[in-house]
N, C-alpha and C positions, 0 to 999 in steps of 0.2 A: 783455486777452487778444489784441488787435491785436498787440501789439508780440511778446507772445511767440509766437501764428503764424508771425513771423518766423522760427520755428526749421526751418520748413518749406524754407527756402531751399537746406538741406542732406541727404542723407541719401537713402534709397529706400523704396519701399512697398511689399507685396505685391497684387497685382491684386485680390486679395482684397477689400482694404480701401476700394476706391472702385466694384467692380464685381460687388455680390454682389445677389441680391435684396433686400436692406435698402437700397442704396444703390448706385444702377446712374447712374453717372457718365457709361458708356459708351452710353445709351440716349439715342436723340439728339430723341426724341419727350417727354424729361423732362427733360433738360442741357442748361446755358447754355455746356456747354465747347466749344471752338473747335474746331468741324468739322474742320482739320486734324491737331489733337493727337488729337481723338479716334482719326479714323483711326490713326498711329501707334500709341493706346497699344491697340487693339485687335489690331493687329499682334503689338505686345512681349505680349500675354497670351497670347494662343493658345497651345495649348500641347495637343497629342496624347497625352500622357502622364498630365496630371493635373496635374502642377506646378502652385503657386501662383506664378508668375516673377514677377519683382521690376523694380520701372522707377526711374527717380532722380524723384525730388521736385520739382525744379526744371529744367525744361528749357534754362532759358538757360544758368544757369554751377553746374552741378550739383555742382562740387568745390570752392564758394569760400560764404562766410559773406558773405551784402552783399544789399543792399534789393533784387534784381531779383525776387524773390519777390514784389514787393508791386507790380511792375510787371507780372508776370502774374498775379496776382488780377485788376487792371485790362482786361488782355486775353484775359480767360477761360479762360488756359492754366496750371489747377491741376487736382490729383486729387478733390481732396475737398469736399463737401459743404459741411464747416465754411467752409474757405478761401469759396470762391463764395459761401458764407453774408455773407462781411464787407461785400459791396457792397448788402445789401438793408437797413439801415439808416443814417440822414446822419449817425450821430454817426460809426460804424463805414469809413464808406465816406470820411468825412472825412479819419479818421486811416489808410485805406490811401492815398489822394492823398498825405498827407504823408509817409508813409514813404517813398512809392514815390521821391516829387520831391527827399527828401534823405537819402542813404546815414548820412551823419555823425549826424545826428540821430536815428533810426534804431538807430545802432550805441550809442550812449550812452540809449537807453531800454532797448534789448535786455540791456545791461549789467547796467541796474541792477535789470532785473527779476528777471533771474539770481542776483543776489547777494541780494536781499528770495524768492524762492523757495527758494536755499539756507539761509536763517533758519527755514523752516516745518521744524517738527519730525516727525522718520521714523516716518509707520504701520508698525506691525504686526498680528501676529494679536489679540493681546489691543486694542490703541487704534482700531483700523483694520481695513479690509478688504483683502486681497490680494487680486489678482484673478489669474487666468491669461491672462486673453483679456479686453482691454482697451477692444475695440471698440466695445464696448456699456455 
């Protein structure tokens, strides 16, 4: 699950999804997130209107597939719970040190997990559960 995390590296979230009563990311009396992202992503939420606005995933290179994802799990600048999750056990927190220290390595786990995930056979209603809202 470390490596596919990884997928975090690309992509956007809705403020929703790291800042709601289940999971307030943005509260800084319960987050280990880095005082300065926080402010910003408090910033990019706001919103007068009601909108759930949308922020990038990764703050460093938010348009590019590459291990800096695993460099900010290390500097406490991610959205989400799970992410920050990965540094509070040695096995876990082991293998974000090693992604973070080697992109190539990294890119050939992420591979192959992909390709052993595209083997899992497609839920539906009869085999599986759909969900609409994923979060939970």
């Amino acid at each position: 699950m470390v490596t596919l995390s990884g997928a975090h590296t690309i992509g956007i979230s809705h403020c929703s999804s790291f800042s709601s009563s289940f999971s307030d990311r943005l509260n800084p009396s319960t987050s280990d997130m880095d005082p300065t992202l926080m402010s910003s992503l408090r910033e990019q939420c706001k919103s007068d209107t009601g909108n759930d606005n949308t922020v990038v995933q990764d703050i460093k290179t938010p348009n590019k597939v590459d291990n800096k994802y695993y460099k900010n799990v290390l500097s406490h600048e991610v959205l989400f719970n799970s992410n920050a999750a990965l540094m509070t056990a040695d096995d876990t927190s082991a293998a974000v040190r090693a992604s973070a220290d080697d992109n190539g390595v990294w890119e050939e786990k992420f591979k192959a997990a992909m390709v052993r995930m595209a083997a899992i056979e497609v839920k539906n209603s009869v085999n599986g559960e759909i969900r609409r809202t994923c979060g939970f």
